[in-house]
N, C-alpha and C positions, 0 to 999 in steps of 0.2 A: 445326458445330464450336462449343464451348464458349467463348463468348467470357471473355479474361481479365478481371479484376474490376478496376474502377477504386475507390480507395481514397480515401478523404476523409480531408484530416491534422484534427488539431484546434486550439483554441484556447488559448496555453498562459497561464498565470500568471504574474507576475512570477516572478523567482528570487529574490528577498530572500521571499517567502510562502513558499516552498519551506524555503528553507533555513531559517528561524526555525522552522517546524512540526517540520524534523525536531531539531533541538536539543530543542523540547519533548516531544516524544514523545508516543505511542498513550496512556497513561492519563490526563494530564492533559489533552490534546485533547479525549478521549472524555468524562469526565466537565463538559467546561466547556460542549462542544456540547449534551449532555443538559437544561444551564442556558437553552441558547440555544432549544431547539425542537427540537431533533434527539435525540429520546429514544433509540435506539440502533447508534451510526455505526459498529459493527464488522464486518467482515467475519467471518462465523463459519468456522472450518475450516482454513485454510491457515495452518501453525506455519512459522519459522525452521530452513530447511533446514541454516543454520549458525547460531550466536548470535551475539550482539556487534556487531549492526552497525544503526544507527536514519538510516534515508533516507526522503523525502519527495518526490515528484514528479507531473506533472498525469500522467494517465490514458489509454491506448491502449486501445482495449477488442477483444477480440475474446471475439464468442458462440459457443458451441457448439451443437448442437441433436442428437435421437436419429439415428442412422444410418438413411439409406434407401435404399437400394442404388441406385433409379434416379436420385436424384442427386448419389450419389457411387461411381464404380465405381472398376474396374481400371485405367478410361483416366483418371485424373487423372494416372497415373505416367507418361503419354504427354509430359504436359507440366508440371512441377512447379509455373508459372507458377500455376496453377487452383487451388492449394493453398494455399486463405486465413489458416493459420497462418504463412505466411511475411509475408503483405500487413499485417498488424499490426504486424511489428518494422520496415518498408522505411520509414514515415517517423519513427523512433524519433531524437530531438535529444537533446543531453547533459543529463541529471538527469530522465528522463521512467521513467513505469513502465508496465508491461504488464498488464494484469487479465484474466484468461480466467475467465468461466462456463462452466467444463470441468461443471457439472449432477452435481460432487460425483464424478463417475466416477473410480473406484479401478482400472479396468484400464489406462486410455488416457494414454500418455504423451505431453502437449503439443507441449511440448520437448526438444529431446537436446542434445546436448555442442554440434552443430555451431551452431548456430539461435540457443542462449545466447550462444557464443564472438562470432556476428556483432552479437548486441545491445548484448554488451562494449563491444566495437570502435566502436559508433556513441555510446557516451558511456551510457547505458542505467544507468539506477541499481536498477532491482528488478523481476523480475516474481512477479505474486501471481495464482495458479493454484486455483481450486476445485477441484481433482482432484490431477494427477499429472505428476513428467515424468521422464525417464530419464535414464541416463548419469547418475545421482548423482554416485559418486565423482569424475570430471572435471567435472561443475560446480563442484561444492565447491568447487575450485583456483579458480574464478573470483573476481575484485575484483568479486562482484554481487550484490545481495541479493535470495534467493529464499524464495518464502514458497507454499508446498504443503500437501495432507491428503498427500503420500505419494509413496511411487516406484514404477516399474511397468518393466519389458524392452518391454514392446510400444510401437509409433507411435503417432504421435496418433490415428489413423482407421482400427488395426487391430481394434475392437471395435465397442463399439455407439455410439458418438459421433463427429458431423464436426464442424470447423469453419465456422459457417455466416455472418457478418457481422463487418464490421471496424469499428469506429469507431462502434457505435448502442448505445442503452443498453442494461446487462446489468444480472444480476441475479446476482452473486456471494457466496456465502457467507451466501446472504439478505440480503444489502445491496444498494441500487438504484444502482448507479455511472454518472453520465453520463463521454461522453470530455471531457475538460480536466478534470476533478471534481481535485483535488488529494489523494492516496494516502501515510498515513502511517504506515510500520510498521518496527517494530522487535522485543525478544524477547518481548512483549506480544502482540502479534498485526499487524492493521492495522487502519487504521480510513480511513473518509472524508468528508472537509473540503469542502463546495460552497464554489466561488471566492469567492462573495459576499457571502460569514461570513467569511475567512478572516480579514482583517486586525482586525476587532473579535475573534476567537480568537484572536488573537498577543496583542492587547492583556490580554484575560481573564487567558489563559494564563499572561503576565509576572507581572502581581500575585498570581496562585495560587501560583507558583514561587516568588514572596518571601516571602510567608510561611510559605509550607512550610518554606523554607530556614531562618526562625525558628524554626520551630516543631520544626523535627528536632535544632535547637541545644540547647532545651530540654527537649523531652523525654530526648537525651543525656544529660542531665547530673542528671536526675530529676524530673524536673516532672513535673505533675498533667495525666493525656490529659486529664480533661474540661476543663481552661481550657484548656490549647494546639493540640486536635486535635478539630473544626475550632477556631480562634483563638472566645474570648469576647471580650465586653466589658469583663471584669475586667480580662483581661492588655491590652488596646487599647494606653492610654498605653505599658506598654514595649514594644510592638511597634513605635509609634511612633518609642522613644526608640533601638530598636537600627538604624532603620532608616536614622534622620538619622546619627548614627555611622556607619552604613556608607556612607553616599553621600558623606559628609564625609572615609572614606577614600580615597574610588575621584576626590576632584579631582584 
């Protein structure tokens, strides 16, 4: 008999890292880690099942691998337990996300309405899926943010993909995501943050956001891209000067 699969939780990140990355968002993340050593942290593939919605949390990993009948048949349905798409959501905490290397498969739907529904319920802020998952429409109604190539009527393991490891590195969307990796995605896409950058990218991030913030005031109002976009040396001092004005408001 198949023994059931013991599942290893992971390591999570502070929640203040969490939550600052997702205020920031996938483009500015994306471009500052490029800064940092990390020349392409995006997940390729998996779009905004809904828009409007920018979350950030440490990383559940579950692999998929090609289907092979002798280790995965009929009898897994003997016992639902042995169905490692489930073992991935079971130790899921508030603001965590779920990343599946579904292997880009367009037939095989991960998840369905019920499996999302239980993710919900456990606090579960996103999952982001290289492939596919079903029951669209009643996800949608879900408070979660989902990030797919697509939708599909069929189960996870009705075609030529199983679910094959919970919680070990994968390799999503051509991105290499370890479990705790910090996941941040929005109408951009996603992207991801190793824990160990993360608080020197909040730092980055902040001062990229300030002067963009300058620099969009600016160009509003008719200024020249080439001094304000990226910022010169020319404009410096008034970037300066608008900056101490604005701190001088916000005492």
């Amino acid at each position: 008999m198949q023994p059931i699969p013991q599942v290893q939780d992971i390591n999570r990140p502070p929640r203040h890292l969490c939550d600052a990355l997702a205020e920031i968002g996938t483009a500015t993340a994306s471009s500052e880690l490029s800064l940092m050593g990390i020349r392409d942290p995006h997940i390729r593939g998996p779009r905004p099942l809904l828009e409007g919605r920018s979350v950030a949390g440490p990383a559940l990993t579950l692999q998929c691998m090609p289907k092979r009948e002798d280790r995965y048949g009929s009898s897994e349905y003997d016992n639902p337990e042995l169905q490692l798409h489930r073992h991935v959501l079971y130790p899921a905490q508030a603001g965590d996300m779920v990343v599946v290397d579904a292997r880009g498969d367009m037939a095989s739907g991960i998840f369905g309405e019920m499996m999302l529904t239980f993710f919900k319920g456990r606090g579960g802020a996103g999952v982001v899926v290289d492939g596919c998952i079903r029951d669209s429409a009643k996800a949608q109604t879900l408070d979660l943010g989902i990030w797919v190539r697509g939708v599909t009527p069929n189960y996870h393991a009705q075609t030529d993909i199983i679910p094959f490891a919970v919680n070990v590195p994968v390799a999503c969307g051509g991105a290499l995501v370890f479990p705790g990796d910090i996941i941040v995605a929005d109408d951009d896409g996603v992207v991801v943050v190793p824990v160990a950058m993360a608080a020197e990218l909040i730092e980055r991030c902040s001062k990229h956001v300030e002067w963009e913030e300058f620099a969009r005031l600016r160009l509003s109002q008719g200024g020249d891209l080439r001094k304000y976009y990226p910022l010169t040396d020319e404009v410096n001092d008034e970037y300066l000067a608008w900056k101490a004005e604005q701190d001088q408001d916000q005492e």
